[in-house]
C-alpha positions in Angstrom: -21.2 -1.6 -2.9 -21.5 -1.8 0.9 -18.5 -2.6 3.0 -20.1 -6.2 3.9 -20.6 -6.7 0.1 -16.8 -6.1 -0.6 -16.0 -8.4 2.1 -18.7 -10.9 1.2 -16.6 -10.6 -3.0 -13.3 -10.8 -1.5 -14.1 -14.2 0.9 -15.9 -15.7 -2.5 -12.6 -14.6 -4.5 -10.3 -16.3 -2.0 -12.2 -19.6 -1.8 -12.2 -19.9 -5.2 -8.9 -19.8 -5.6 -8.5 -22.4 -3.0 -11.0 -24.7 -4.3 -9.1 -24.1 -7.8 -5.5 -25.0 -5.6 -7.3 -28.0 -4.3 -8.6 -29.1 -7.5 -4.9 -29.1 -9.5 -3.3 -30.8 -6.2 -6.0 -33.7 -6.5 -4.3 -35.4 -9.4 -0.9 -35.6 -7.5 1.0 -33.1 -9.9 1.1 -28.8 -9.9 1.3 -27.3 -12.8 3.0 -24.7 -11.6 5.2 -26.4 -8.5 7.8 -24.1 -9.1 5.5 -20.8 -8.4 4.7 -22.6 -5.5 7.4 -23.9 -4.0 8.8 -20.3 -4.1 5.5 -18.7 -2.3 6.1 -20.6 0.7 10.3 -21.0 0.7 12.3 -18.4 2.2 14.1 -16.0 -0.4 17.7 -17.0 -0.6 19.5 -13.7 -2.0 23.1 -15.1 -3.2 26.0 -12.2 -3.0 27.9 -11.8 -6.3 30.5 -13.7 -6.8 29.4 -17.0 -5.4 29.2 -19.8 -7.4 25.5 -21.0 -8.8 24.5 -17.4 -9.4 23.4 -15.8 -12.6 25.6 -13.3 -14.3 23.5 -10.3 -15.1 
């Protein structure tokens, strides 16, 4: 495969994910709104001890 084949794969890849984004946002609800949320939130790293966290 030539380099503008890979390219051409990995740009058809991407906007089919999008279009698959776009097509679960059309009906108002994401299934997965948690997975989401957390790709475009700031990671919030709690230190042990405060209250809310989980006990491992």
């Amino acid at each position: 495969m030539t380099k503008i084949e890979n390219a051409a794969s990995i740009l058809a890849e991407g906007l089919a994910s999008i279009r698959e984004a776009m097509v679960d946002m059309a009906d108002g609800h994401i299934d997965n709104e948690q997975l989401v949320r957390s790709m475009f939130s700031k990671v919030q790293v709690q230190e042990h001890g405060e209250a809310g966290g989980h006990g491992k």
